[in-house]
Structures are given as structure tokens and as C-alpha cells.
C-alpha positions, 0 to 999 in steps of 0.5 A, spaced: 750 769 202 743 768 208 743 771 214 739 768 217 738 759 215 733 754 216 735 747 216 729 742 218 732 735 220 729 728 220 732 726 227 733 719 226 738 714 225 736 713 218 737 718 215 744 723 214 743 730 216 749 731 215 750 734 207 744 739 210 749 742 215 754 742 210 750 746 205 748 752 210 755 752 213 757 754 205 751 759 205 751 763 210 754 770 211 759 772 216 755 772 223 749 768 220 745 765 225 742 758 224 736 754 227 735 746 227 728 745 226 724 738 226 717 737 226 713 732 229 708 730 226 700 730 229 698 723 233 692 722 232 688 722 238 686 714 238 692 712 237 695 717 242 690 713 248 694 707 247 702 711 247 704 711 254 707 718 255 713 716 258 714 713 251 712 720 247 717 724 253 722 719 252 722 720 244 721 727 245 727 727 249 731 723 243 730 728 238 732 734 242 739 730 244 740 728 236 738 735 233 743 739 240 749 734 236 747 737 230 747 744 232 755 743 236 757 743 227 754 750 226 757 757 230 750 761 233 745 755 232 738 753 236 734 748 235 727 747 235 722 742 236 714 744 233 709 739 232 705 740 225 704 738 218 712 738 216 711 742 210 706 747 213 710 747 219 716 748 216 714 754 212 710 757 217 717 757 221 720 761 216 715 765 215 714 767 222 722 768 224 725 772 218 728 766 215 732 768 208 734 761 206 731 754 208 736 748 206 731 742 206 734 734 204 730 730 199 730 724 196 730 720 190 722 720 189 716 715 189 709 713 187 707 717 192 710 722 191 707 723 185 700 724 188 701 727 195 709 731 193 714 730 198 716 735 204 721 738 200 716 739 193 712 743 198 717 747 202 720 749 194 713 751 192 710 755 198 717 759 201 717 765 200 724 765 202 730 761 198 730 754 198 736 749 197 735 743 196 740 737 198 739 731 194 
């Protein structure tokens, strides 16, 4: 059983986070600690010049109100919102923060997977903690 349990999250309505928290709820010793982490992608910045920035606040301010309704499921649970590449920033998390186990969501996957590795496929490859992955 972990300790100390990562959950990185889509914070959308499109996809179901809900099988994640489930797991981790199922994973964790008595007293662990868990952390809700969602990672925005970087803008580009001539993309970033055309967004008003009530728009990126609002959206921001979206993410944070999904992923606190997330945390309610889970005893002892923070949420963070980092920006980065996903499956970078969610291993350098874990790294950083003495995370023992990560339980990532993946998809069935595509074309593109094959070439580029879905976020999932990165963090199982480069953890140095446990990964479960929820198909």
C-alpha cells in the first residue's frame, strides 16, 4: 500500500477521472496523503497574444473548481495546477514531492501514439516511483 499517491487528472467534461480515484482510494495505506495534479499544457506565445486573458483566467479558474470536486472523494487530498508538458511535468512532480505511487488514466491507443507515446506511456517509462494505470 502507498503513502503518498498522485493522480494527474484531464479536468474536463469529456473525460471520466472517476476510476482514477477509485484505484488510488483502493491503493493507499491507512493515513495517505493524495494530490490531484492537472497540468496545462504551454501556449504558444503567438497563440497567447490573440487569448484575452479573462479567457485564460476563467479557464483556469474552471479547472480548479473541477479538480476541488474531485478532491471532496478523497480523505487528505490537495489539488495542484502546474503548467508544462504533461508527461515531463507530471514525473518532475513526483519526483520533487516524494510521490510512491502515480495512478495515471490511459486510453485505448492511436496512430499517433505509436509515434509520439501517449502521456501514460511516458510516465510508466520514466517514474521512478509506481505507476497503475486505469484503462
Amino acid at each position: 500500500m502507498y503513502k503518498n499517491i498522485l493522480v494527474p487528472v484531464i479536468a474536463d467534461e469529456e473525460h471520466d477521472n472517476h476510476a482514477s480515484l477509485r484505484a488510488a482510494e483502493k491503493l493507499a495505506a491507512d493515513g495517505a496523503k493524495f494530490t490531484i495534479l492537472h497540468v496545462m499544457e504551454p501556449i504558444p506565445s503567438f497563440v497567447l497574444a490573440e487569448i484575452p486573458s479573462d479567457v485564460l483566467s476563467r479557464t483556469r479558474g474552471e479547472i480548479e473548481v473541477a479538480m476541488s470536486r474531485m478532491a471532496q472523494s478523497l480523505l487528505d487530498c490537495e489539488t495542484k495546477l502546474i503548467s508544462g508538458h504533461a508527461g515531463r511535468a507530471i514525473i518532475d512532480y513526483a519526483d520533487e514531492n516524494g510521490v510512491d505511487c502515480i495512478v495515471v488514466a490511459s486510453h485505448r491507443p492511436g496512430v499517433t501514439d505509436y509515434f509520439f507515446g501517449s502521456t501514460a506511456a511516458r510516465v510508466v517509462r520514466h517514474a521512478k516511483c509506481s505507476v497503475h494505470v486505469v484503462r
